[in-house]
One Martini backbone bead per residue (centre of mass of N, CA, C, O) as a GRO file, in nm:
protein
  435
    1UNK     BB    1   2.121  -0.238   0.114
    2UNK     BB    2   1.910  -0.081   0.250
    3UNK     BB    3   1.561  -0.106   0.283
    4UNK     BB    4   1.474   0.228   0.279
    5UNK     BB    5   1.596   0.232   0.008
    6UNK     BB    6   1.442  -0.014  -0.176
    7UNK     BB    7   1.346  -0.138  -0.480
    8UNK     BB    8   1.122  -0.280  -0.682
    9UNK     BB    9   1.073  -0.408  -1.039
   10UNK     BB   10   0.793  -0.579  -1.208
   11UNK     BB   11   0.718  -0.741  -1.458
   12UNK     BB   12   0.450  -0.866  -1.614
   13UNK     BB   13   0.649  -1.084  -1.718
   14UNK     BB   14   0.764  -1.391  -1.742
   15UNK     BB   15   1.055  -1.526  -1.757
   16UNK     BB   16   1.340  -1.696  -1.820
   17UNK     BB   17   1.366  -1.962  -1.690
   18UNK     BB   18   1.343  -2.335  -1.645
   19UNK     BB   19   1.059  -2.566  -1.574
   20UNK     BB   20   0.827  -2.718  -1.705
   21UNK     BB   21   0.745  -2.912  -1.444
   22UNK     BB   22   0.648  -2.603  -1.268
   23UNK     BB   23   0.379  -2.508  -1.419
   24UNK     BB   24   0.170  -2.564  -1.210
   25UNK     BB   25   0.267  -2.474  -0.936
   26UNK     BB   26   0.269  -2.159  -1.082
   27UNK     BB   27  -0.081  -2.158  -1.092
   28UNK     BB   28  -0.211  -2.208  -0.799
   29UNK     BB   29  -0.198  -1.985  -0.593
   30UNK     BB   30  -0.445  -1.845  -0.708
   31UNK     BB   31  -0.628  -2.126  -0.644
   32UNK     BB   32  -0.441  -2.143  -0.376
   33UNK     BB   33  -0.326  -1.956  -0.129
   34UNK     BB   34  -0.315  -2.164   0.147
   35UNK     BB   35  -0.138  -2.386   0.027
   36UNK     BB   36   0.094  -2.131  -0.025
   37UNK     BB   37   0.150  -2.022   0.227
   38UNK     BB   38   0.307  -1.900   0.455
   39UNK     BB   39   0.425  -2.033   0.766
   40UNK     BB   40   0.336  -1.778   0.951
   41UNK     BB   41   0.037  -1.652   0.876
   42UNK     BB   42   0.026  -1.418   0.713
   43UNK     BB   43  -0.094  -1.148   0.614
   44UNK     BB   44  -0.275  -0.973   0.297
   45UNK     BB   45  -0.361  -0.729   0.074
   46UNK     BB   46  -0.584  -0.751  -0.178
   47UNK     BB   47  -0.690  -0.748  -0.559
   48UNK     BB   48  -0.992  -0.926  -0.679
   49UNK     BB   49  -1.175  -1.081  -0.919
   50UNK     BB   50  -1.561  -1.085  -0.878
   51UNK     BB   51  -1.669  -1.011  -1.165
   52UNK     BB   52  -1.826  -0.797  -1.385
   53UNK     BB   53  -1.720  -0.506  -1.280
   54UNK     BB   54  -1.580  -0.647  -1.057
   55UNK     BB   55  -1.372  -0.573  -0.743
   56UNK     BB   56  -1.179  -0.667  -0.452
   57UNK     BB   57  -1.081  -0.589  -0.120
   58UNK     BB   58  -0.865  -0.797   0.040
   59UNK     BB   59  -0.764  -1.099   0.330
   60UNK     BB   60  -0.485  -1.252   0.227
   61UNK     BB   61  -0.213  -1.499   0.211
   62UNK     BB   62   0.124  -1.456   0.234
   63UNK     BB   63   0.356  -1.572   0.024
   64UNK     BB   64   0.549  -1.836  -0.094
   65UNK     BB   65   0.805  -2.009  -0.140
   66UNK     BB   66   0.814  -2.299  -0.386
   67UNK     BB   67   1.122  -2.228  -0.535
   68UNK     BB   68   1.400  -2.207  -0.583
   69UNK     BB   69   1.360  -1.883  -0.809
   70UNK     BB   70   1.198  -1.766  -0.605
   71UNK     BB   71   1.053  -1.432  -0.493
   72UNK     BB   72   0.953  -1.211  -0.240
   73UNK     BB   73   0.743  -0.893  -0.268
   74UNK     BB   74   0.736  -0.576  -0.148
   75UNK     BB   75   0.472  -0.344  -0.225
   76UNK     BB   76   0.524  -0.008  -0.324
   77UNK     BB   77   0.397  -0.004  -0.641
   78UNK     BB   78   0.123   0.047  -0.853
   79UNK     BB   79  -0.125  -0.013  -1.116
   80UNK     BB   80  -0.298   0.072  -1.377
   81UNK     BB   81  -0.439  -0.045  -1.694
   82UNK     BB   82  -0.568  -0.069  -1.935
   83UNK     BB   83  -0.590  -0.377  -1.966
   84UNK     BB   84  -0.729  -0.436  -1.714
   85UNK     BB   85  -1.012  -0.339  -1.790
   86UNK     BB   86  -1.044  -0.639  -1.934
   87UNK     BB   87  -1.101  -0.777  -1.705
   88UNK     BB   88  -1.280  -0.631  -1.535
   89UNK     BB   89  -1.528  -0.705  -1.806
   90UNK     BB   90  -1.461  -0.970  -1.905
   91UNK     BB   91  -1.269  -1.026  -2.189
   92UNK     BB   92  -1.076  -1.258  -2.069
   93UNK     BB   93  -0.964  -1.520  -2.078
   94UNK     BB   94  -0.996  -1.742  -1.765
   95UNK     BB   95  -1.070  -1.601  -1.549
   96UNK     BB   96  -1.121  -1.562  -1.161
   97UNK     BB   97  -1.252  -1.577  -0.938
   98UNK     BB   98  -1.007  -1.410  -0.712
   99UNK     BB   99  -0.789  -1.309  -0.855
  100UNK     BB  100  -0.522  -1.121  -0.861
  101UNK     BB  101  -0.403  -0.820  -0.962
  102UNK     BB  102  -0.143  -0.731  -1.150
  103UNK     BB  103   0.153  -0.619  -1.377
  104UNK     BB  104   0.228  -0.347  -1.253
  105UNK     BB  105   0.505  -0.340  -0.990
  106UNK     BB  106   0.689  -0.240  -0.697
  107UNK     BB  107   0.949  -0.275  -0.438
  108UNK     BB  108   1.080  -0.499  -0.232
  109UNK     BB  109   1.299  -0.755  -0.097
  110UNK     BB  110   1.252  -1.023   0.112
  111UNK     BB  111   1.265  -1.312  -0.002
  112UNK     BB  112   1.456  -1.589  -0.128
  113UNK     BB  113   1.567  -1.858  -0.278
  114UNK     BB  114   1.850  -2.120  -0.310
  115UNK     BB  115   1.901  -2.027  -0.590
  116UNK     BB  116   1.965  -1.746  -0.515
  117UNK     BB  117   2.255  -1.500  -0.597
  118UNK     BB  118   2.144  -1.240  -0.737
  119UNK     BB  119   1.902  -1.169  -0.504
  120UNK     BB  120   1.852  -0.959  -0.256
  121UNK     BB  121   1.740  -0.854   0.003
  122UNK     BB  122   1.692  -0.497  -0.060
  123UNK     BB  123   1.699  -0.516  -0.327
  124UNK     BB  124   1.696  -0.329  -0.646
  125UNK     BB  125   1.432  -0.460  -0.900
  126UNK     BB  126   1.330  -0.671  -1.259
  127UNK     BB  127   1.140  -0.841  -1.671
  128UNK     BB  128   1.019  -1.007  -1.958
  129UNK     BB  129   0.956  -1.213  -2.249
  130UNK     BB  130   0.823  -1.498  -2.459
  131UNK     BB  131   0.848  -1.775  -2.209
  132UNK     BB  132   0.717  -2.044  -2.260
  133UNK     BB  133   0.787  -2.222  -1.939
  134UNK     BB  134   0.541  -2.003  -1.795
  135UNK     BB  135   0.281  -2.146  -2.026
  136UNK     BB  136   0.059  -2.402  -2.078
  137UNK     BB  137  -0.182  -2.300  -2.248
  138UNK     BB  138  -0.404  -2.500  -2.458
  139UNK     BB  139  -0.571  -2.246  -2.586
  140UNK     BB  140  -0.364  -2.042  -2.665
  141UNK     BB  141  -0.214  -2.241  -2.854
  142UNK     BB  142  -0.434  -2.313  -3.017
  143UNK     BB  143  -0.524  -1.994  -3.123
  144UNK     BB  144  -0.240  -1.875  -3.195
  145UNK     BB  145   0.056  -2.077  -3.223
  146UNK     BB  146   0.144  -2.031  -2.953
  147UNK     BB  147   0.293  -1.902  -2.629
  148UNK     BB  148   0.315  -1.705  -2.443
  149UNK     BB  149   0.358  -1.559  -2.150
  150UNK     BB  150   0.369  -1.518  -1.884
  151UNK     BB  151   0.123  -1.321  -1.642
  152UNK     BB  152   0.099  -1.117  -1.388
  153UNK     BB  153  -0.244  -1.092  -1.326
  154UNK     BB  154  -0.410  -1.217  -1.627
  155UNK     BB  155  -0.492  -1.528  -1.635
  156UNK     BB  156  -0.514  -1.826  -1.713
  157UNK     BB  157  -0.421  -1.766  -2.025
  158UNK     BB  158  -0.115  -1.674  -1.865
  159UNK     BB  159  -0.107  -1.915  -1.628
  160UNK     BB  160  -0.207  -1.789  -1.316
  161UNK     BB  161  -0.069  -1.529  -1.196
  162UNK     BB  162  -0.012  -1.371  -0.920
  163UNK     BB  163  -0.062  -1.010  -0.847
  164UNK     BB  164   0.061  -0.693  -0.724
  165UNK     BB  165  -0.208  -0.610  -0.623
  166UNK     BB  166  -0.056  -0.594  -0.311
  167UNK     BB  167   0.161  -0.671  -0.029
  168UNK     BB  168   0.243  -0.896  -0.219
  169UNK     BB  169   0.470  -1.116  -0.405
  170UNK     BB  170   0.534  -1.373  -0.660
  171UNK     BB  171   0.832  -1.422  -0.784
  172UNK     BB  172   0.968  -1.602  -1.074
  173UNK     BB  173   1.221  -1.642  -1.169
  174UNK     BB  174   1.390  -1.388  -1.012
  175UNK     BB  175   1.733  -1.424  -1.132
  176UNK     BB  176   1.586  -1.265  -1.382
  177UNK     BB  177   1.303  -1.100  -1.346
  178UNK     BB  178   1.501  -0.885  -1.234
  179UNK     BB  179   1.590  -0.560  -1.176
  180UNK     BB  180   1.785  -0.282  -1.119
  181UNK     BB  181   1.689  -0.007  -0.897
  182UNK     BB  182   1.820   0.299  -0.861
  183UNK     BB  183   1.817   0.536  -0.638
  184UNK     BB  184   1.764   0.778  -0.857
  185UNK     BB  185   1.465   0.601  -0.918
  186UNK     BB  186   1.163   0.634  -0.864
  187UNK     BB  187   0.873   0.472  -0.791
  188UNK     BB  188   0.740   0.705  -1.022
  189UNK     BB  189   0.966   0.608  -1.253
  190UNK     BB  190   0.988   0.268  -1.248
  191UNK     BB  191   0.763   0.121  -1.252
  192UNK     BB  192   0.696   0.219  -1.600
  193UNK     BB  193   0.910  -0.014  -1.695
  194UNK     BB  194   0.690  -0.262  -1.624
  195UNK     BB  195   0.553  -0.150  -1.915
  196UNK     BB  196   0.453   0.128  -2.070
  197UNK     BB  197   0.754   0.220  -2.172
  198UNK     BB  198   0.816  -0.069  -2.294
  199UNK     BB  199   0.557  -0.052  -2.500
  200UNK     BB  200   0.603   0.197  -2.605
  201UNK     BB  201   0.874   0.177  -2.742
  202UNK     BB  202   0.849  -0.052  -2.869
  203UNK     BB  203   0.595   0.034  -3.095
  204UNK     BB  204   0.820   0.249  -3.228
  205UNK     BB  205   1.025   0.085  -3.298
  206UNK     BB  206   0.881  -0.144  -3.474
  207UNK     BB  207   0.752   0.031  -3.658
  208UNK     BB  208   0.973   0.266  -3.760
  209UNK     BB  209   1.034   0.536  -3.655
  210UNK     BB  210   1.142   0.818  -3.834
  211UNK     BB  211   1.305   1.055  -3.971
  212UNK     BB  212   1.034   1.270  -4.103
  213UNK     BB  213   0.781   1.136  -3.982
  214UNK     BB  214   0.416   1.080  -3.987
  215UNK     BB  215   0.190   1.024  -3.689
  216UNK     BB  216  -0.048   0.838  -3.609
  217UNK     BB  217  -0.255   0.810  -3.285
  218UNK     BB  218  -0.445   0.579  -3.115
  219UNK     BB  219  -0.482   0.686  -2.837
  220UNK     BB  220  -0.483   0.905  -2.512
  221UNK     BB  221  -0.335   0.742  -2.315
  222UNK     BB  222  -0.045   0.633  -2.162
  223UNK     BB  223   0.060   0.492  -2.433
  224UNK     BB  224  -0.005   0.722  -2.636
  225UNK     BB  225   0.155   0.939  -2.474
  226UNK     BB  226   0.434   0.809  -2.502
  227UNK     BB  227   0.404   0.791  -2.854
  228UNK     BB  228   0.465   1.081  -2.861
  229UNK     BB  229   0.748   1.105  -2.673
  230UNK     BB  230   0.907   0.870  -2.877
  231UNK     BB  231   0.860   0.983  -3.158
  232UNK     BB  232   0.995   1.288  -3.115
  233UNK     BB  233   1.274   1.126  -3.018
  234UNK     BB  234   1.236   0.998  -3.308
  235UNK     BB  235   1.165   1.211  -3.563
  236UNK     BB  236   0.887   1.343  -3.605
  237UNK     BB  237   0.766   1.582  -3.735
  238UNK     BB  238   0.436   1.455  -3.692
  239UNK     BB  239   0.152   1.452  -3.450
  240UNK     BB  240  -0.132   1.273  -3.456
  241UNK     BB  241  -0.408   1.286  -3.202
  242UNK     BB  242  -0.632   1.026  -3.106
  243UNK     BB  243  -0.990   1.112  -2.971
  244UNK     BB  244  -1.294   1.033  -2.774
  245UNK     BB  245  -1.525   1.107  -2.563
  246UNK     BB  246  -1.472   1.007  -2.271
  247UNK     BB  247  -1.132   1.065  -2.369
  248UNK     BB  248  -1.086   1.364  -2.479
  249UNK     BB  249  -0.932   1.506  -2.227
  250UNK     BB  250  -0.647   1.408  -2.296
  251UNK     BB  251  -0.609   1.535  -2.491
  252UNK     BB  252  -0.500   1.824  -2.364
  253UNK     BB  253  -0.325   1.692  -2.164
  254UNK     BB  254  -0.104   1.603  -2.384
  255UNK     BB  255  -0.090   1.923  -2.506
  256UNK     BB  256   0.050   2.024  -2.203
  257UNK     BB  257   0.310   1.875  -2.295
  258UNK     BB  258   0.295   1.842  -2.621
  259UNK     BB  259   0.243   2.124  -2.808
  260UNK     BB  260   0.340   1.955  -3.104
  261UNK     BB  261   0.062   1.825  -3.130
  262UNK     BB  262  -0.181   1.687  -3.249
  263UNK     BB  263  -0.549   1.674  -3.304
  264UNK     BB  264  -0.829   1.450  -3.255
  265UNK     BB  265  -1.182   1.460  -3.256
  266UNK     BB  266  -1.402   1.214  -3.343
  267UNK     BB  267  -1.671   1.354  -3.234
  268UNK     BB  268  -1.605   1.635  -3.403
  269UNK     BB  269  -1.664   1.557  -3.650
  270UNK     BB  270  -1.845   1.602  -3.910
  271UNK     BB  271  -2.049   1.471  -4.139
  272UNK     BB  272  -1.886   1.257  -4.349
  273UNK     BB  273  -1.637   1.227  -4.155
  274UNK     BB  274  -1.355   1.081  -4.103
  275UNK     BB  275  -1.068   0.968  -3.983
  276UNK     BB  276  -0.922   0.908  -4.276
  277UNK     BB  277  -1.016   1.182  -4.413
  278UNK     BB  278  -0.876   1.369  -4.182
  279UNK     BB  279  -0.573   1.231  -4.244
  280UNK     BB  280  -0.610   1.339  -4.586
  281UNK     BB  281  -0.593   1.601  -4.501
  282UNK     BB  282  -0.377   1.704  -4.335
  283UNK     BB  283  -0.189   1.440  -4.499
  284UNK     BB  284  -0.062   1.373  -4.774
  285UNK     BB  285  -0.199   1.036  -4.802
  286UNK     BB  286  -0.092   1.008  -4.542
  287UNK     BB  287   0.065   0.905  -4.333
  288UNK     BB  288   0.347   0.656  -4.231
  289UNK     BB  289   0.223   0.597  -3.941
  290UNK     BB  290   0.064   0.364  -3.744
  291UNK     BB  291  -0.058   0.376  -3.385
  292UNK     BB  292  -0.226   0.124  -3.146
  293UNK     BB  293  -0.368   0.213  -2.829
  294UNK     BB  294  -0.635   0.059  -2.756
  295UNK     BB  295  -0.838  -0.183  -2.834
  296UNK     BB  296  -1.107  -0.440  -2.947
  297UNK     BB  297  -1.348  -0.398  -2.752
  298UNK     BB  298  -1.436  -0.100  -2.895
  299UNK     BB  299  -1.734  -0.021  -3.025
  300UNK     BB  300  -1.817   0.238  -3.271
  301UNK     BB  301  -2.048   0.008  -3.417
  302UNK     BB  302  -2.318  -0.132  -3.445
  303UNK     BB  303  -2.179  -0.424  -3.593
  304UNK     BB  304  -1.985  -0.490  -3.375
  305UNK     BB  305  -2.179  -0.451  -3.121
  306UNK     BB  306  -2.343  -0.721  -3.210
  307UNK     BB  307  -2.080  -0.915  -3.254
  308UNK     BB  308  -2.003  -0.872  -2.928
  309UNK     BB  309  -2.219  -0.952  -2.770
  310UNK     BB  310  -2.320  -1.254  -2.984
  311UNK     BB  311  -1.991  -1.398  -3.030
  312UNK     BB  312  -1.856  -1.344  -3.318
  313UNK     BB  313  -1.662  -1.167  -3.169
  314UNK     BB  314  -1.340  -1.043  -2.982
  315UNK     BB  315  -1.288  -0.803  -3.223
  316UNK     BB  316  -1.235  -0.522  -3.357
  317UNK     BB  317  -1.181  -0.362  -3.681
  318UNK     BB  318  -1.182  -0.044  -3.649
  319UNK     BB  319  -0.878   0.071  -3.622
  320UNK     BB  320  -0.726  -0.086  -3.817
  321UNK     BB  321  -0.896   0.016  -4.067
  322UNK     BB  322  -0.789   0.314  -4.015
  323UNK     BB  323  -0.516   0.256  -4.038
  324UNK     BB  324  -0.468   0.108  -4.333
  325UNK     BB  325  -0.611   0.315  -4.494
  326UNK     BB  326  -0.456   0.627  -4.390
  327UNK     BB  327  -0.206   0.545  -4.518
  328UNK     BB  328  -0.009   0.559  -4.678
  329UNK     BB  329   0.163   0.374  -4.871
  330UNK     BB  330   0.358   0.134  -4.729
  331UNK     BB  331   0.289   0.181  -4.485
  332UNK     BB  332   0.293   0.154  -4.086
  333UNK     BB  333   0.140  -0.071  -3.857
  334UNK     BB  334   0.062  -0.050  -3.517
  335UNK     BB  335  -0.031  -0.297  -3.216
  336UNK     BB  336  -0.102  -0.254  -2.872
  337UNK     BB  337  -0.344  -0.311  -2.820
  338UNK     BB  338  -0.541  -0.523  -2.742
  339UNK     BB  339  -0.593  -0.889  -2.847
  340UNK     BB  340  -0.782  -1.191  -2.782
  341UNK     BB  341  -0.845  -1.317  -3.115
  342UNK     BB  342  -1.100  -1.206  -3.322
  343UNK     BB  343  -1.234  -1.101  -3.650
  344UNK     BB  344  -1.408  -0.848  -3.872
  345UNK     BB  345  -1.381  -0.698  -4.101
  346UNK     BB  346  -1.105  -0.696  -4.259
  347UNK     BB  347  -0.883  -0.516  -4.445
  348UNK     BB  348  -0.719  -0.715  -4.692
  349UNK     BB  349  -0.677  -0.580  -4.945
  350UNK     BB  350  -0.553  -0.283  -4.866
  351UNK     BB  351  -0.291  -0.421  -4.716
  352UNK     BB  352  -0.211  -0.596  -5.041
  353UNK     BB  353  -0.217  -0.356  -5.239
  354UNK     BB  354  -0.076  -0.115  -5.062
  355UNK     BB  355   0.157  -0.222  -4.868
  356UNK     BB  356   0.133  -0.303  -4.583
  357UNK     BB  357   0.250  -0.262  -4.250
  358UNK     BB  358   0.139  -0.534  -4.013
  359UNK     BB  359   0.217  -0.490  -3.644
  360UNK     BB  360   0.289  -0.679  -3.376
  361UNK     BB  361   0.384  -0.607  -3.072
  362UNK     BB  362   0.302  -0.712  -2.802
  363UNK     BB  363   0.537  -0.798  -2.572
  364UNK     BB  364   0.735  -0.665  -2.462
  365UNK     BB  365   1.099  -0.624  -2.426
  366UNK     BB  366   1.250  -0.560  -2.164
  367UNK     BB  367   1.533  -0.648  -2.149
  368UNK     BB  368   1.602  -0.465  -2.389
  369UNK     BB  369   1.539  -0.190  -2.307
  370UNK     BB  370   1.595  -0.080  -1.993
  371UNK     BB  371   1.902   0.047  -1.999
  372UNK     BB  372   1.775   0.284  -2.211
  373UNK     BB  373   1.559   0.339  -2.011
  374UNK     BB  374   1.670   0.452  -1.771
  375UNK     BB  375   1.906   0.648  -1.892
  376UNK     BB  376   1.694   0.861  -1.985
  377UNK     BB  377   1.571   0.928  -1.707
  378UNK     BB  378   1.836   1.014  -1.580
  379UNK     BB  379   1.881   1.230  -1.824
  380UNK     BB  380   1.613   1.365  -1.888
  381UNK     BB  381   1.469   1.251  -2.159
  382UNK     BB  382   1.263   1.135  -1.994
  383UNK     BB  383   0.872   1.137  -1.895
  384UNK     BB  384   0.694   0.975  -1.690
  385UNK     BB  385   0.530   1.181  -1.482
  386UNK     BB  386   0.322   1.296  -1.723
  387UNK     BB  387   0.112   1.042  -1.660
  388UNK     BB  388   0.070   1.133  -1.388
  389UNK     BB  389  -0.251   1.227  -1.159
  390UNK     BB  390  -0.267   0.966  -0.929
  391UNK     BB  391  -0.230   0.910  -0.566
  392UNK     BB  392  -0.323   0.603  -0.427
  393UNK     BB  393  -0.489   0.324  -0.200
  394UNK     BB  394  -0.551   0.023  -0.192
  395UNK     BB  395  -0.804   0.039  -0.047
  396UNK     BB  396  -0.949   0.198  -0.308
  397UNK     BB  397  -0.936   0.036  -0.551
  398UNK     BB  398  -1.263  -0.005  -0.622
  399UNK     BB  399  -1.309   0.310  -0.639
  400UNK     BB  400  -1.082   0.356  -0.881
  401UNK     BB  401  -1.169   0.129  -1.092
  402UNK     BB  402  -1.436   0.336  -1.174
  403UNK     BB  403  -1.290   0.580  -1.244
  404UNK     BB  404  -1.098   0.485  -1.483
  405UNK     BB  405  -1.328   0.366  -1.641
  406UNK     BB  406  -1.471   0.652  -1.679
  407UNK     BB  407  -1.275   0.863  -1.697
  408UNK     BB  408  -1.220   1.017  -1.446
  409UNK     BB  409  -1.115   1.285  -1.274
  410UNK     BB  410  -0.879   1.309  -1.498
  411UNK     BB  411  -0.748   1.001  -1.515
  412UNK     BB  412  -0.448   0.815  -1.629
  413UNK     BB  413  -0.204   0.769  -1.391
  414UNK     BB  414  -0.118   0.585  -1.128
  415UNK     BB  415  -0.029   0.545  -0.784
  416UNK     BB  416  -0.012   0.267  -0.563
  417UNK     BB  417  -0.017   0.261  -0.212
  418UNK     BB  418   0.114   0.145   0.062
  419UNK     BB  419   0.252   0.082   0.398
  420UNK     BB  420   0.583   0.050   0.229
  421UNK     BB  421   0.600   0.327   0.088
  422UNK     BB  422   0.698   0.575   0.005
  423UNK     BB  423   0.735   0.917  -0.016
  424UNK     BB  424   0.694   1.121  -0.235
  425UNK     BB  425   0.802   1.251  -0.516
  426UNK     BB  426   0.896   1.530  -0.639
  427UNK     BB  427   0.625   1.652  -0.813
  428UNK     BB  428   0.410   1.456  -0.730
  429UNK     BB  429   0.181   1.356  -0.622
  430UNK     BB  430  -0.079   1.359  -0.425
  431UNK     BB  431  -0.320   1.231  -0.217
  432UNK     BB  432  -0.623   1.047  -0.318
  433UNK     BB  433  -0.913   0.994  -0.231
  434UNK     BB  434  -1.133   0.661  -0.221
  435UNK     BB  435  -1.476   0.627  -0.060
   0.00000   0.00000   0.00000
């Protein structure tokens, strides 16, 4: 295949293969990128982690294969995530001045490993999850009970790997977590292959949205914009979308898309009426379904707030005990918004009288789902650019991820361009300078 057709994605995770004894030499180029540097002395830009609320783009060593089923991929395309957010403000453990961000990004092949058979230069491709010989963080393990998988771009608490936001990246066991990306399927809808829709459609499918649900999501963010298109996909009756404050501005969006959505502005309840109140009101009973979108870092109440600045908790459960209040009996709630460690006040009471099922969603898996969602895109039955709002340049990213961070411009996802990204797919964003 021509590389000028050629594009990858890689998804957040890295997946299964490999051994376990390669996993220090696995999470070293972040925190030594010289030591392994490409042998030509190449450089690009990257973004990494300067301090809290603080990203710099920088210009570091372009990476080298240091094992033999490495593949280093030429980035044509990033994004930001909500999740990047959490390391953004360094809310996520082990995180480390100088490491390059980005989990969802999509690019070339340019070179593989001696071990690489079924992964060529030029050809288009993407990742895992759940690969415990990935990440080998003691911390991680003592506090879970168990690691996830490494992620690249994510804080050594999940391996150390550099990410995507550059314009190269070393993925590992490239012959496993890369995956093919046909010509048909523009770096606009295949990028979010490599987190968002398969985080979405995990979230819907893991609860167990069914014909007839109905479903309450919390957060109307990118992921929980696709749980709501995923949701009527697999036959939700009614799906009532909420959110509010600075980010009131998405139900709109979201409404503007997907016109059968109710909304819910939290902010504009009545003096005396909760969310649970209001869920309550709209649907006797409560919801059959809750998804949570949102993420525990952000506190609504000023309990959570002096909880979370003093390190009693490192996560609220305030959206969490929204959702097992407000559904029926015997209801689902999923989480897929990050949590990082622990909870206060979490009602554990109501989860076990009234028969609540609460599901981590997790780490997508991805090679699960991949080909039933290509396959998708490709017949247009689902719609990932209903979430694009904005084309931009990596030189720009430092100031992009604070208009991100502050819900600005109207930004819900983005598309970050390098040097060797193709032109805007028909119908996408042209660019936006910020700078």
């Amino acid at each position: 295949m021509a590389l000028s057709q050629a594009a990858n994605i890689v998804e957040r995770i890295v997946g299964h293969g490999g051994d376990a004894t390669t996993e220090q030499n696995l999470s070293n180029p972040n925190r030594d990128p010289k030591k392994y540097a490409d042998p030509s002395g190449a450089r690009m830009k990257a973004l990494v982690w300067a301090g809290k609320n603080t990203v710099k783009l920088i210009e570091t060593y372009k990476p080298a294969i240091i094992e033999p089923r490495d593949v280093i991929v030429k980035v044509t395309g990033s994004t930001i995530c909500g999740s990047d957010l959490h390391l953004y403000h360094g809310s996520v453990f082990e995180l480390q001045k100088g490491d390059i961000l980005g989990h969802e990004f999509c690019g070339v092949v340019e070179s593989v490993g001696p071990a690489i058979t079924n992964v060529k230069p030029g050809q288009r491709v993407k990742l895992s999850s759940q690969c415990e010989r990935t990440n080998d963080n003691t911390i991680e393990n003592t506090m879970y009970g168990g690691n996830t998988a490494g992620m690249l771009g994510y804080s050594h608490f999940t391996g150390g790997f550099a990410g995507g936001q550059a314009e190269f990246v070393r993925v590992a066991y490239g012959d496993v977590n890369l995956l093919p990306l046909p010509d048909n399927v523009p770096d606009e809808q295949g990028l979010y292959l490599s987190d968002v829709l398969c985080t979405s459609w995990h979230c819907v499918v893991d609860t167990g949205v069914k014909e007839g649900d109905v479903v309450a999501i919390l957060g109307a963010g990118p992921i929980g914009q696709m749980c709501v298109e995923f949701s009527f996909l697999n036959g939700a009756k009614r799906v009532i979308l909420i959110d509010g404050g600075a980010g009131a501005w998405r139900l709109d969006l979201v409404k503007s898309k997907y016109p059968n959505v109710e909304t819910l502005n939290f902010t504009e309840l009545p003096r005396g009426t909760s969310v649970v109140s209001k869920l309550k009101e709209m649907e006797h009973g409560g919801p059959d379904v809750a998804l949570e979108c949102v993420a525990g870092e952000y506190a609504k109440g000023w309990t959570h707030y002096f909880e979370l600045l003093l390190g009693a908790e490192t996560d609220t459960s305030e959206i969490v005990n929204e959702m097992i209040e407000s559904v029926k009996s015997f209801g689902r709630c999923g989480i897929t918004g990050v949590y990082a460690g622990y909870t206060n006040h979490f009602n554990i009471g109501s989860l076990m009288e009234r028969g609540i099922r609460l599901i981590g969603n997790g780490q997508a898996p991805v090679h699960k789902y991949w080909h039933e969602l290509l396959r998708y895109i490709q017949e247009g039955k689902i719609h990932p650019t209903n979430m694009l709002t904005h084309r931009v340049l990596i030189d720009d990213m430092e100031a992009v991820y604070q208009t991100y961070d502050k819900r600005g411009d109207n930004m819900q996802k983005v598309f970050v361009a390098t040097a060797a990204s193709f032109p805007p797919a028909p119908g996408t964003p042209e660019l936006t300078r910020f700078n």
